[in-house]
C-alpha positions as CSV (number, residue, x, y, z in Angstrom):
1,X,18.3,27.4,34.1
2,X,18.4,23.6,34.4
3,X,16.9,21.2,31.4
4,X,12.8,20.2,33.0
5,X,12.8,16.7,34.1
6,X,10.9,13.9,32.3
7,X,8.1,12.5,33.7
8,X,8.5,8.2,33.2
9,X,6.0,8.4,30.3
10,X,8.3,11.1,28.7
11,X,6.7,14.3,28.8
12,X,8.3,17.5,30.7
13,X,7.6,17.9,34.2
14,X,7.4,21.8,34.8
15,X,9.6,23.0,37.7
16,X,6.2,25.5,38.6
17,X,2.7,24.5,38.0
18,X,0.0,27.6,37.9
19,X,-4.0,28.0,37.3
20,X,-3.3,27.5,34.0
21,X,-2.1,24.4,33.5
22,X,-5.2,22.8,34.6
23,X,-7.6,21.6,32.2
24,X,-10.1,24.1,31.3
25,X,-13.1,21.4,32.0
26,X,-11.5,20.6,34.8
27,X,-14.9,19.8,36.8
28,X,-16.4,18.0,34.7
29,X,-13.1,15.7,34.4
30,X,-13.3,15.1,38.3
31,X,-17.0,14.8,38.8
32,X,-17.6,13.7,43.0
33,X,-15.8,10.4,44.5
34,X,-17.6,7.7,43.8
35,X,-19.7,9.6,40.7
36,X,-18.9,9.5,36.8
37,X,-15.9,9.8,35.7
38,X,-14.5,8.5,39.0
39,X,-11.3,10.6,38.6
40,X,-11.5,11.0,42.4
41,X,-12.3,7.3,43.1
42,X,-14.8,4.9,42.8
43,X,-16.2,4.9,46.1
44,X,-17.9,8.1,47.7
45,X,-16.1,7.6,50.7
46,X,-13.0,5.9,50.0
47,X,-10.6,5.0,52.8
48,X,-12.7,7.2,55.2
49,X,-14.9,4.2,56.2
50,X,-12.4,1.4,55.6
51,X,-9.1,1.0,54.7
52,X,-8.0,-0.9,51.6
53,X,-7.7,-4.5,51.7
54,X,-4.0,-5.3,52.5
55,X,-2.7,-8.3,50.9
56,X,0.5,-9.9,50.7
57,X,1.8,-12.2,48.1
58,X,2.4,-15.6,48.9
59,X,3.2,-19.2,48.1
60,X,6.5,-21.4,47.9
61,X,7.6,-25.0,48.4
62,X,4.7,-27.4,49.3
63,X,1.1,-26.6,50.2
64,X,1.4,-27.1,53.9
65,X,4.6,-24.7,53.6
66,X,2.7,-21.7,51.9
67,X,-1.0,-22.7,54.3
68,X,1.9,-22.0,57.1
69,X,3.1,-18.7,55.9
70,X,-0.4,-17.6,55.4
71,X,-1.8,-18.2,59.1
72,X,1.0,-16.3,60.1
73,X,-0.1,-13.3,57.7
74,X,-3.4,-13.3,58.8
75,X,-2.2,-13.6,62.7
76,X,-0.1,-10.5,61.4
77,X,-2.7,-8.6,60.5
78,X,-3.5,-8.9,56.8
79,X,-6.8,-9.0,55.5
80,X,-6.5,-10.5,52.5
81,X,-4.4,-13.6,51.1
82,X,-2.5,-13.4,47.3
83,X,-1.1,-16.6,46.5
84,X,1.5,-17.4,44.1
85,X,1.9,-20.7,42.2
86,X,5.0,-22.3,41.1
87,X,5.8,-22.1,37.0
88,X,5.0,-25.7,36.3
89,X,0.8,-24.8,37.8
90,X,1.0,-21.7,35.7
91,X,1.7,-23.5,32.6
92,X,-0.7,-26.3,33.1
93,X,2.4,-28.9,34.0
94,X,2.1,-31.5,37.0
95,X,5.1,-31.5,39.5
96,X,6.2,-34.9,37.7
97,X,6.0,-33.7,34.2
98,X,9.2,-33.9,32.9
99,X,9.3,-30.5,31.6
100,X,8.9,-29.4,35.3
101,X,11.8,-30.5,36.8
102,X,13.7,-28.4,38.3
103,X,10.7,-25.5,38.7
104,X,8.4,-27.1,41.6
105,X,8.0,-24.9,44.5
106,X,10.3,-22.2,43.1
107,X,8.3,-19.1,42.3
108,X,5.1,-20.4,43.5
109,X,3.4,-23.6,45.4
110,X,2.9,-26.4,43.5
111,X,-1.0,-27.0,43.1
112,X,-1.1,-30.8,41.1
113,X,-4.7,-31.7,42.5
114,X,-7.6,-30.9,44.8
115,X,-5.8,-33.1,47.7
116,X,-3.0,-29.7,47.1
117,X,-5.6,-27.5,47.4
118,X,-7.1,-28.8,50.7
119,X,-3.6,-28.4,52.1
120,X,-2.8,-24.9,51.1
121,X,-6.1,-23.5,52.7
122,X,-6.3,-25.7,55.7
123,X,-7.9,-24.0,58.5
124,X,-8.8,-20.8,56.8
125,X,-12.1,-19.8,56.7
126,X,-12.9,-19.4,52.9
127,X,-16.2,-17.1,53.6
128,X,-14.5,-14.9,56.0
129,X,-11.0,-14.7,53.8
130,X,-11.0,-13.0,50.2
131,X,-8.3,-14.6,47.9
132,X,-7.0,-13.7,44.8
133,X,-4.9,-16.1,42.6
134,X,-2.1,-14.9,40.2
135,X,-2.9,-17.4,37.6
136,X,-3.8,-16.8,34.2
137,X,-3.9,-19.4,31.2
138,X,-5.4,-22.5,33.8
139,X,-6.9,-19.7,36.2
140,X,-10.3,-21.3,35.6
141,X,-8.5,-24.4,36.9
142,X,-7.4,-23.2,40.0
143,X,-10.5,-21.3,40.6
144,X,-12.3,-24.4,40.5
145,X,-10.2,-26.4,42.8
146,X,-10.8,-23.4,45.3
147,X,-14.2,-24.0,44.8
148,X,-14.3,-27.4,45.6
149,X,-12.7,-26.8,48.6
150,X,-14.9,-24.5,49.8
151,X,-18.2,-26.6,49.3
152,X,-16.4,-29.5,51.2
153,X,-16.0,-27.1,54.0
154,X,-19.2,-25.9,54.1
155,X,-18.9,-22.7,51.9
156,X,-21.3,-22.1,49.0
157,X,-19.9,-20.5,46.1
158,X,-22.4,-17.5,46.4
159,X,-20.0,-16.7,49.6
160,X,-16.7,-16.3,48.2
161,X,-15.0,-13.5,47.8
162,X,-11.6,-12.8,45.6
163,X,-9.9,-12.6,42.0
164,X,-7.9,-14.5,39.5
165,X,-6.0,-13.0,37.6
166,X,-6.9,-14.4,34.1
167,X,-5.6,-12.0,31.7
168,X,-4.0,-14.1,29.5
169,X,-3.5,-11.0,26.4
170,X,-0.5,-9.8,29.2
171,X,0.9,-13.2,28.5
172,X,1.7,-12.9,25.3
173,X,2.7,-9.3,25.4
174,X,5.0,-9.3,28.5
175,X,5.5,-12.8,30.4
176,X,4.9,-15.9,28.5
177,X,2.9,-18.2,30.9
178,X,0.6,-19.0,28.1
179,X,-0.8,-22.4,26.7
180,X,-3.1,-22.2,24.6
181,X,-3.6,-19.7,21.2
182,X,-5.3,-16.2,22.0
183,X,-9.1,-17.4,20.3
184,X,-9.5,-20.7,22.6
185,X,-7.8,-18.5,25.8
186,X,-10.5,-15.6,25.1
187,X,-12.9,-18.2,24.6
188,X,-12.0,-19.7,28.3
189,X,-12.2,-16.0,29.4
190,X,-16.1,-15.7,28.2
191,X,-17.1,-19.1,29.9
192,X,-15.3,-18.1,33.0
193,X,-17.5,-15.1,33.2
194,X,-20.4,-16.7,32.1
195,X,-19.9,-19.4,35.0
196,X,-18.9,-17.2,37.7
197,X,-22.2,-15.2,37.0
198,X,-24.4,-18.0,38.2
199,X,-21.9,-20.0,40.5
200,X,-19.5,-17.5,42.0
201,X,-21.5,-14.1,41.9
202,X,-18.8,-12.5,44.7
203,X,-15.7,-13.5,42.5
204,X,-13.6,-11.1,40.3
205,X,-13.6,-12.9,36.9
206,X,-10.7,-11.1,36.0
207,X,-7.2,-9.1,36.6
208,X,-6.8,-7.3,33.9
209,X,-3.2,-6.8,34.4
210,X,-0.8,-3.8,33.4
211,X,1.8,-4.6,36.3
212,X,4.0,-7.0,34.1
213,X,4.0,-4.6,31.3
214,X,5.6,-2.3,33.7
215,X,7.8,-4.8,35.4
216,X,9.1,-5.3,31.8
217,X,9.6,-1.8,31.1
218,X,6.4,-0.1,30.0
219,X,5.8,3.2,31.0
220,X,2.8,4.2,33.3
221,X,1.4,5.6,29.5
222,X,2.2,2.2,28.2
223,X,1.3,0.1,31.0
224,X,-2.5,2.1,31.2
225,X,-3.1,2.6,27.1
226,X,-2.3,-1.3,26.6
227,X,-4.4,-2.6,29.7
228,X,-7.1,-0.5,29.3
229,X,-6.8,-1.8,25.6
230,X,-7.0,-6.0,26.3
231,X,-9.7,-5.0,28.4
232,X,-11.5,-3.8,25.6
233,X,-10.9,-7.0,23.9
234,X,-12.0,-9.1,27.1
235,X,-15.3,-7.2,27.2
236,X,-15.7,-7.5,23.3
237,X,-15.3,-11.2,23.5
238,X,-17.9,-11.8,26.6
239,X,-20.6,-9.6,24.7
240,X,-19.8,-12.0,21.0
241,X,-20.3,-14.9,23.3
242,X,-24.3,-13.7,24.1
243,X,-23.3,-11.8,27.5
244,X,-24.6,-8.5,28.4
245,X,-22.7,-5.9,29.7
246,X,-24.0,-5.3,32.8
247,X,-24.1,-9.0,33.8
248,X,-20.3,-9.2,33.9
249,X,-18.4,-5.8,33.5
250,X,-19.0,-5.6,37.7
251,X,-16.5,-8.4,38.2
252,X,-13.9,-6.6,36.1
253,X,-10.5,-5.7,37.5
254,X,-7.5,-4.2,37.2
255,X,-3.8,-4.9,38.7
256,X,-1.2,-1.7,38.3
257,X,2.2,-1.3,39.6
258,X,3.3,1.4,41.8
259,X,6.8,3.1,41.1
260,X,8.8,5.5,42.9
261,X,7.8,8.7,40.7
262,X,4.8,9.2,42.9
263,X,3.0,12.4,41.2
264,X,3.0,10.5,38.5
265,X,1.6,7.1,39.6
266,X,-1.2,8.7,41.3
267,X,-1.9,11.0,38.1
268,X,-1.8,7.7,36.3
269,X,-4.7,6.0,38.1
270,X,-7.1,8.6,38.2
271,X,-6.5,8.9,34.3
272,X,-7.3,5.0,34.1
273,X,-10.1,5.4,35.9
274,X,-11.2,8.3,33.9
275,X,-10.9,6.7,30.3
276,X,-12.2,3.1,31.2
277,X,-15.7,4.8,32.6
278,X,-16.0,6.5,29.2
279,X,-15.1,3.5,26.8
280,X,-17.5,1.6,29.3
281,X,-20.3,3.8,29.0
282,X,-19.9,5.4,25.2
283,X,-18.3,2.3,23.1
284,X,-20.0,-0.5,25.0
285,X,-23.6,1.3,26.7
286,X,-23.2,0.2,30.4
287,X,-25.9,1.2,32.2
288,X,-24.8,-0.2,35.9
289,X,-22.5,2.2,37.5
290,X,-20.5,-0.9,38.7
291,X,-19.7,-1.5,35.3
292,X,-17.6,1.7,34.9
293,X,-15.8,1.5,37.9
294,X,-12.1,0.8,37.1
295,X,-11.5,-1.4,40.6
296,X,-8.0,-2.1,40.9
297,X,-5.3,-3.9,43.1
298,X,-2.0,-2.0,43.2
299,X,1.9,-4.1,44.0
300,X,4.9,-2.2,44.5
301,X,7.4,-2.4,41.5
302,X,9.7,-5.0,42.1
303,X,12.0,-4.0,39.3
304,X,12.8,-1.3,41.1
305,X,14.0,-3.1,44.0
306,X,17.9,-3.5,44.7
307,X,20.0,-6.5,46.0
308,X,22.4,-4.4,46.3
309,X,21.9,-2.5,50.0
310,X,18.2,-4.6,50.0
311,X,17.1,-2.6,52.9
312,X,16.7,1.1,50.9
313,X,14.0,-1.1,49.2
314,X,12.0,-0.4,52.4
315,X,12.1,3.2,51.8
316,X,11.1,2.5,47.9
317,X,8.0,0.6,48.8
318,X,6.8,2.8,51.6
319,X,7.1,5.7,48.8
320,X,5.1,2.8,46.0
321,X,2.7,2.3,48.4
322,X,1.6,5.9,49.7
323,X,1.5,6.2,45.6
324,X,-1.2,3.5,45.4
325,X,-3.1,4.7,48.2
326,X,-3.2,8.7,46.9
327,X,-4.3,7.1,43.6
328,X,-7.1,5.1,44.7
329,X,-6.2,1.3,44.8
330,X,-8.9,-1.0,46.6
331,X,-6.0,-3.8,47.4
332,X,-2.6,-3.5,47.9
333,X,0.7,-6.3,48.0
334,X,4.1,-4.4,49.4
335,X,7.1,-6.0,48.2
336,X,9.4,-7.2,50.8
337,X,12.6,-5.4,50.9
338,X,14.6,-8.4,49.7
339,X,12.8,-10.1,46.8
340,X,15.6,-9.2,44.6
341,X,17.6,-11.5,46.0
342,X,14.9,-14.4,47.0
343,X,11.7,-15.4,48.0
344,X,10.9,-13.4,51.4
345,X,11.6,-14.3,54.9
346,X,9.0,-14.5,57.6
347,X,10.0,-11.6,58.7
348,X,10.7,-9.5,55.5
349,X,6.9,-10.7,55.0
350,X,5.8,-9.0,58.4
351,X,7.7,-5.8,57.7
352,X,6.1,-5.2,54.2
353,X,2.7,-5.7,56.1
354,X,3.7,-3.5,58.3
355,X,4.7,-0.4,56.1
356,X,0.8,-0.6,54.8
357,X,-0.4,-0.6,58.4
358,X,1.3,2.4,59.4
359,X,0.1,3.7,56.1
360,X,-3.8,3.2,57.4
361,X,-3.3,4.0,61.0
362,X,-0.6,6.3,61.4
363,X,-1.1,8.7,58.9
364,X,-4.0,11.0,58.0
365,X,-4.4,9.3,54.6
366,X,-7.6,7.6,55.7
367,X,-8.7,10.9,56.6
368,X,-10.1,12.3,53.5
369,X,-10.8,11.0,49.9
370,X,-9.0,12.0,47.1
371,X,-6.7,14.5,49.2
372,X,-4.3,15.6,45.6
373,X,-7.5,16.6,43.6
374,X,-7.0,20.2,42.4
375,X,-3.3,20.0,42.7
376,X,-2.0,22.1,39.7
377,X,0.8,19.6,39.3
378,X,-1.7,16.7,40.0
379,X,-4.5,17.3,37.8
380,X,-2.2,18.3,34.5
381,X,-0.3,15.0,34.5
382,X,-3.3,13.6,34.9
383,X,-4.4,15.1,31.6
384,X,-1.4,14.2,30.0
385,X,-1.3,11.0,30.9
386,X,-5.5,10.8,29.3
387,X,-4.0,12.4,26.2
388,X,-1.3,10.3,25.6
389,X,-2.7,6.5,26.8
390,X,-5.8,7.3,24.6
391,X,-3.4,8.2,21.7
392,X,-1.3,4.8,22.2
393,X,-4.2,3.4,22.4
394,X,-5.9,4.6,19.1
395,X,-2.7,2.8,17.8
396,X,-3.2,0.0,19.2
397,X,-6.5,-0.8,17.3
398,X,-5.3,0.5,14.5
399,X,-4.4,-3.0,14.2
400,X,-7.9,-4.0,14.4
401,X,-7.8,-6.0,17.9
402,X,-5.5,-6.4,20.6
403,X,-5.3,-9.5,19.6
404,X,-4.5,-8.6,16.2
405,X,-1.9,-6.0,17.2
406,X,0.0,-8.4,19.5
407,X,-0.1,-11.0,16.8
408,X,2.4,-8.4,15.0
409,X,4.4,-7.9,18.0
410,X,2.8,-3.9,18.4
411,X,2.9,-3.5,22.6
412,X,5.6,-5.9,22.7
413,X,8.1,-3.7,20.9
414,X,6.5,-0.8,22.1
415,X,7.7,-1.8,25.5
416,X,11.1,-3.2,25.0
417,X,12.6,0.1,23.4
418,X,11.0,1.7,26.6
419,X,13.0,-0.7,28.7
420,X,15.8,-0.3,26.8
421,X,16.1,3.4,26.9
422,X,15.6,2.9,30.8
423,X,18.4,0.1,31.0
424,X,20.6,3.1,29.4
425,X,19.8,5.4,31.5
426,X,21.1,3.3,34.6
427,X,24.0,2.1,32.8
428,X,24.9,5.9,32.4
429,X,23.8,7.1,35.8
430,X,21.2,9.9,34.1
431,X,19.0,7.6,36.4
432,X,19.7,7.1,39.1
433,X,19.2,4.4,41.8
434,X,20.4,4.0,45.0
435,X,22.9,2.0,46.2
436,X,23.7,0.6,42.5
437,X,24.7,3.3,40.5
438,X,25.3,6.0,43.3
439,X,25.6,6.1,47.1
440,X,27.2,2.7,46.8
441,X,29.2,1.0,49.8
442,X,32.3,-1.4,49.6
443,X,30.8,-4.2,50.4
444,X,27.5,-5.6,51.2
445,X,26.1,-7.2,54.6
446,X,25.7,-11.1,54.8
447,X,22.4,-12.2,54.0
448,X,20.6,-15.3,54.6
449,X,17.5,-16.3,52.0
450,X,15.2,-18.4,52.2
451,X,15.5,-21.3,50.3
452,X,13.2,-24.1,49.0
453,X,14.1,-27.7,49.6
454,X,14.8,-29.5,46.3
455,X,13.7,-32.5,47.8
456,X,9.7,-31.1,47.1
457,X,9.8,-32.0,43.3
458,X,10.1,-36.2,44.4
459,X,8.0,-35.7,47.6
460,X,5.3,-34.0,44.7
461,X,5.9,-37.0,42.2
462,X,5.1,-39.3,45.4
463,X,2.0,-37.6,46.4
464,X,0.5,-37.7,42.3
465,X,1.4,-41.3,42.2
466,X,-0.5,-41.9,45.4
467,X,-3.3,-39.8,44.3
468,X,-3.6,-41.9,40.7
469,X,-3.3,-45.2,42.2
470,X,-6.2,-44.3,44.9
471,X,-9.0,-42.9,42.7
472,X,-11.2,-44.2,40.3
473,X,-9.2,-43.6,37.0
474,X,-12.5,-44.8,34.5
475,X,-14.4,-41.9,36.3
476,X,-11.0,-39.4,35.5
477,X,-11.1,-40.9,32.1
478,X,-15.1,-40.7,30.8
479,X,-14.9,-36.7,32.7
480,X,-12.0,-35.8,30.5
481,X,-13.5,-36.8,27.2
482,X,-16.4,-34.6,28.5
483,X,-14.4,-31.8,28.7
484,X,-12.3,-32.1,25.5
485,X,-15.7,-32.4,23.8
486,X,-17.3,-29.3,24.8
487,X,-14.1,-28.0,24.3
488,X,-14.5,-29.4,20.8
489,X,-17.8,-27.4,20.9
490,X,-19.4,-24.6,22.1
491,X,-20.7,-25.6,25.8
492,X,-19.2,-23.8,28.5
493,X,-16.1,-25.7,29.5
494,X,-15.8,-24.6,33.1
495,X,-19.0,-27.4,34.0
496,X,-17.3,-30.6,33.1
497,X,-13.8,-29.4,34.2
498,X,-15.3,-29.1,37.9
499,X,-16.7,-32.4,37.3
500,X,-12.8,-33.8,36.6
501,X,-11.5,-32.2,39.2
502,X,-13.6,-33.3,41.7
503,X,-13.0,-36.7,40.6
504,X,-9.1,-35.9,40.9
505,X,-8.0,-35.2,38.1
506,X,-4.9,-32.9,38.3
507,X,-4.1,-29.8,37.1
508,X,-1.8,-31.5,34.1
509,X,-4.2,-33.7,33.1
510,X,-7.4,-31.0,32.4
511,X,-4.5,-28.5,31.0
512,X,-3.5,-31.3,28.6
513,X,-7.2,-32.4,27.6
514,X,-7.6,-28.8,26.5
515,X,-3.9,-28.7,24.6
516,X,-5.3,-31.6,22.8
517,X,-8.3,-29.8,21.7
518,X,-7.0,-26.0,21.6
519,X,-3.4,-26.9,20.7
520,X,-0.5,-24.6,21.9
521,X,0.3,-21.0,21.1
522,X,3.7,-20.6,19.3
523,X,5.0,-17.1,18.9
524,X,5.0,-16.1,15.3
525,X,8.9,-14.3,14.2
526,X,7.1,-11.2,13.8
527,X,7.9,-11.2,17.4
């Protein structure tokens, strides 16, 4: 008889699952959808009323490039926008920073100023359109801007709806888009909450985000013990800066990754949702049920898409995305089949959005909630998974903190001898992928990507300089010694950096007020 397979997290994967494999407690683990622990999902009736909300990642080149690309995706159908910003807005860098050259409008759009901002949502009806923002350490920033916008259009910020990511522990773990040292960025965390409370009720303070983890190796294990565990830390810091639980642990999210190895994804979420309802209700005393809903937003893995033979990758995300939607997810971003080898074509775009939609209307998914629950198979990874996340994450605080873990380099090297052991098993072919290590062809199809013009960086620089020249640089000035002194003190920050931005200030500018202030984070070599 042949070896058992290993599950991604690394325990066996029985070739027959019985009765007894389940957990002996097993009801009391499930509870109803929509009931404590939320195993089978937060909402009673799940996808049976309305689908999840389909999003698609987007945002390259200029504003007016990405505000094109994002009529066309709601023309096509999506109900929801995701945009991504270039490197040099994630670090807190204007497009005419020297240290941004050669970045603008890469990964991202550029977002220098409010003017940027008007651009990238032209048109789109902020009330009717939820957004969510993958930017973390100036996400308050950005969140801002989009609020400015919106009242200049009309739009109170009572009536948005969406999410920025703004987990800046990830950062330092997994990714590196960080600016300032983790005490000042938890600090910027707490005042976000705090200010969203009263001025942006609808808005998702926070992603708390497990998906770069993965995409740097982490197993599902990993990615759920050490998300679940800087959420911990984010809800420890709100409550030591005078919040109560229940006035922001409703706007909490979550952002996971969905692989190929579906049992196991889905047996992963439900497990996430299980252990944050307990730490939420036993360690911290929520009362709201809101509070111990783990609300999440699912993308499909894109390290495990190919540029070799990029169209299998439709079959992988298809496969990710049925994962996120037997697990749960409330929002969902399918990769488009050739972002391994650039940014996605029009038309790549429109066929990822197009695998979710046959998802939600050609299948019986949408049917019934929580179809996998009772699954012998199911139900014991599930467990597994619960065991071993709350195990890694015992060790985690072992530490103390998060914080104080990855200030010793704990989750980081936690994760990098997981990727290395999966970078082996490709190498050797004991995993395999196809297309690069089996099933391989001769030689590969043309393909065209798209490409961003280099000549955005000088058309950016020309726009700033415009933009300095124009406004009224005493009022910039006297608003950014406002915000670097309650930065200095203990006021909430996010008051007088709307007040800078509305005068134009750019992103650069506020980012740099605060470096002044908070200095920079520089990774110890316990790294």
């Amino acid at each position: 008889m042949s070896e058992p397979r290993s599950s991604e997290s690394g325990f066996p994967i029985k070739g027959v699952y019985t009765p007894a494999d389940l957990p002996g407690d097993l009801d009391s683990r499930l509870g109803a959808p929509g009931e404590f622990p939320y195993t089978r999902g937060v909402y009673p009736t799940m996808y049976t009323s309305r689908p999840w909300t389909m999003r698609q990642y987007a945002g390259f080149g200029t504003a007016t490039e990405s505000n094109a690309r994002y009529h066309q995706l709601l023309r096509a159908g999506t109900m929801g926008l995701s945009v991504a910003f270039d490197l040099p807005t994630q670090m807190g860098y204007d497009s005419d920073d020297p240290i941004a050259h050669g970045e603008v409008g890469k990964v991202g759009v550029a977002i220098d100023s409010i003017e940027d901002m008007r651009l990238l949502f032209d048109g789109i009806p902020l009330d009717k359109v939820s957004t969510s923002m993958t930017i973390n350490a100036p996400g308050s920033v950005l969140l801002l801007l989009y609020q400015l916008v919106a009242e200049e259009n009309g739009v109170p910020g009572s009536a948005l709806n969406g999410t920025i990511q703004n987990d800046i522990l990830k950062e330092y773990i997994a990714r590196g888009t960080y600016i300032f040292p983790p005490k000042p960025s938890l600090r910027l965390v707490a005042d976000t909450f705090g200010y969203c409370r009263t001025e942006v009720p609808k808005w998702n303070t926070i992603s708390i985000s497990g998906y770069h983890m993965a995409e740097a190796g982490a197993s599902p294990v990993q990615e759920i013990a050490f998300t679940l565990a800087n959420g911990v830390e984010y809800v420890r810091a709100a409550i030591a800066a005078g919040l109560a639980v229940d006035d922001f642990a409703p706007r909490l999210s979550f952002f996971f990754v969905a692989r190929t190895t579906l049992l196991e994804e889905v047996a992963k979420f439900r497990a996430a949702r299980r252990i944050w309802a307990r730490l939420m209700r036993d360690e911290f005393g929520a009362k709201n049920p809101k509070s111990m809903m783990l609300r999440f937003h699912t993308q499909t893995a894109g390290v495990q898409l190919t540029a070799q033979q990029p169209e299998v990758n439709l079959v992988r995300v298809a496969v990710q995305g049925l994962g996120a939607v037997l697990g749960g997810t409330q929002s969902l971003h399918t990769n488009s089949f050739d972002e391994a080898i650039a940014l996605p074509t029009e038309k790549a775009a429109r066929l990822a959005l197009r695998t979710q939609q046959v998802l939600a209307y050609e299948t019986d998914l949408t049917a019934t909630v929580d179809p996998f629950a009772g699954s012998y198979v199911v139900e014991a990874m599930t467990a597994e998974i619960e065991t071993a996340a709350d195990a890694l994450m015992a060790r985690v605080f072992e530490h103390g903190s998060a914080v104080d873990a990855i200030e010793v380099g704990f989750q980081k090297r936690e994760i990098e001898q997981s990727a290395y052991r999966i970078a082996q098993e490709i190498d050797s072919a004991e995993r395999v992928v196809v297309g690069l290590n089996r099933f391989t062809i001769d030689a590969e199809e043309p393909y065209e990507p798209l490409r961003v013009d280099p000549a955005i960086e000088a058309a950016q620089a020309e726009r700033l300089a415009k933009l300095r020249a124009e406004r009224d640089s005493a009022a910039v000035k006297r608003a950014l010694v406002e915000l670097r002194e309650a930065a200095s003190g203990t006021d909430n920050v996010l008051h007088p950096m709307k007040a800078a931005l509305r005068e134009r200030a750019t992103v650069g500018e506020v980012c740099g007020a605060l470096r002044e202030v908070w200095g920079r984070y520089q990774p110890t070599d316990r790294f």
